[in-house]
C-alpha positions in Angstrom: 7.9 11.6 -11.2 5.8 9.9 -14.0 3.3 7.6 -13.5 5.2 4.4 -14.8 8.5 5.3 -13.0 5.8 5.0 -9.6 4.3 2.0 -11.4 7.9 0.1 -11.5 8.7 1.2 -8.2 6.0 0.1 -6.6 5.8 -3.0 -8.2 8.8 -3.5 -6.9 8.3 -3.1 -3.6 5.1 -4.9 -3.1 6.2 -7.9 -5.4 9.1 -8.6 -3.1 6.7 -9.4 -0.4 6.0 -13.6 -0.6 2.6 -14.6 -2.4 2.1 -11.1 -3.3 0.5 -10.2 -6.6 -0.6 -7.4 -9.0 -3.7 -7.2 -10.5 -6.0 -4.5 -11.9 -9.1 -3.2 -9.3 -11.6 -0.6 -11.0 -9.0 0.1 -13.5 -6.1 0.7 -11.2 -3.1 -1.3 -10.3 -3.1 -3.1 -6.9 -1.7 -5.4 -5.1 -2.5 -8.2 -3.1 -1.9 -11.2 -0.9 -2.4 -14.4 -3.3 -6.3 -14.5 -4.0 -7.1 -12.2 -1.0 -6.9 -8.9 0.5 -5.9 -6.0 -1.6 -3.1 -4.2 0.5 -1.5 -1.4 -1.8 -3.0 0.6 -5.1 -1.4 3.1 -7.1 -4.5 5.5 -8.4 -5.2 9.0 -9.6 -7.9 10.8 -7.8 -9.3 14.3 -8.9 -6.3 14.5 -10.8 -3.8 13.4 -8.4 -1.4 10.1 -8.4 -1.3 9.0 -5.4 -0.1 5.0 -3.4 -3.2 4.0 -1.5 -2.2 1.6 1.6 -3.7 0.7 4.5 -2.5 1.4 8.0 -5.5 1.1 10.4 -8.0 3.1 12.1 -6.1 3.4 15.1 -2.7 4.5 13.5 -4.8 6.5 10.6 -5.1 10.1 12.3 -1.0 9.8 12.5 -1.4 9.6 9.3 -3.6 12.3 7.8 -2.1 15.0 10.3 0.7 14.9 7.7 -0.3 17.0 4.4 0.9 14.5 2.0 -1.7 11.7 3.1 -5.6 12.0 2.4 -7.7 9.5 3.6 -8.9 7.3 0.7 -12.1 7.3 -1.0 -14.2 4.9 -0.8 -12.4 2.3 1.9 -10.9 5.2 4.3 -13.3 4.7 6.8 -11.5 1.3 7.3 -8.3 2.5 8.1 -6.5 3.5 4.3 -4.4 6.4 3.4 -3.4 7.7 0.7 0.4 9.2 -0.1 0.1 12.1 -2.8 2.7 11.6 -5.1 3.5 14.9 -6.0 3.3 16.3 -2.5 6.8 16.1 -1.9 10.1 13.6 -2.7 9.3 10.1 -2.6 10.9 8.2 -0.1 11.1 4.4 -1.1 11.7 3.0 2.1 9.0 4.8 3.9 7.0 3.9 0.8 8.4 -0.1 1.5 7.5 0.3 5.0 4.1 1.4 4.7 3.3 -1.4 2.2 4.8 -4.2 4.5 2.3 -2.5 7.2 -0.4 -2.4 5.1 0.5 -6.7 3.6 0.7 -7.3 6.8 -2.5 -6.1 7.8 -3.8 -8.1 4.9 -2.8 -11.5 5.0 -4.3 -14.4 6.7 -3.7 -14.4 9.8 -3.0 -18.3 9.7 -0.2 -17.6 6.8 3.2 -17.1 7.0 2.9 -14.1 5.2 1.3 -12.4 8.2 4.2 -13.0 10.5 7.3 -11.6 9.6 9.3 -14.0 11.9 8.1 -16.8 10.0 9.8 -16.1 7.3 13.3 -15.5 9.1 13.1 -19.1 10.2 13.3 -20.7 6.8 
């Protein structure tokens, strides 16, 4: 998969989430809650693409026992992952999944955006 069919998808997935937005963060695309948190990044490291996302230091080792995840440069020690690309077929709505973990995680805890039932109500 090329790196602007990931790009596309990805955008696609976090943009769907409410008052998410892209921006670019040390020359990478990210995404993040409205003015806050980053909670997703699509970067190449040593060569490899690969969706950065956070999932927490408590759910991490899950995480990195699986061969397509490598603990993130950088901001790993806080609980991100990241998904190699190329490691095997991605699978969007694992790939969804982890990014509406990782927004979660994110955004203020005071927003709706941080509680999924919220936004069922409306």
């Amino acid at each position: 998969m090329f790196y602007g069919d990931v790009l596309k998808k990805l955008r696609r997935v976090c943009l769907a989430l409410p008052e998410a937005e892209e921006f670019v963060s040390f020359g990478h695309p990210a995404f993040r809650v409205r003015g806050g948190k980053i909670f997703a990044v699509l970067e190449t490291y040593k060569g490899e693409l690969g969706i950065c996302v956070n999932v927490g230091k408590t759910m991490q080792g899950l995480f990195l026992a699986d061969s397509r995840f490598f603990r993130t440069p950088y901001i790993g020690k806080f609980g991100w992952v990241t998904l190699r690309v190329e490691a095997a077929r991605l699978n969007w709505t694992e790939i969804r999944d982890l990014a509406k973990g990782s927004y979660q995680l994110a955004a203020p805890k005071s927003s709706s955006a941080a509680d999924p039932a919220s936004r069922r109500r409306r």
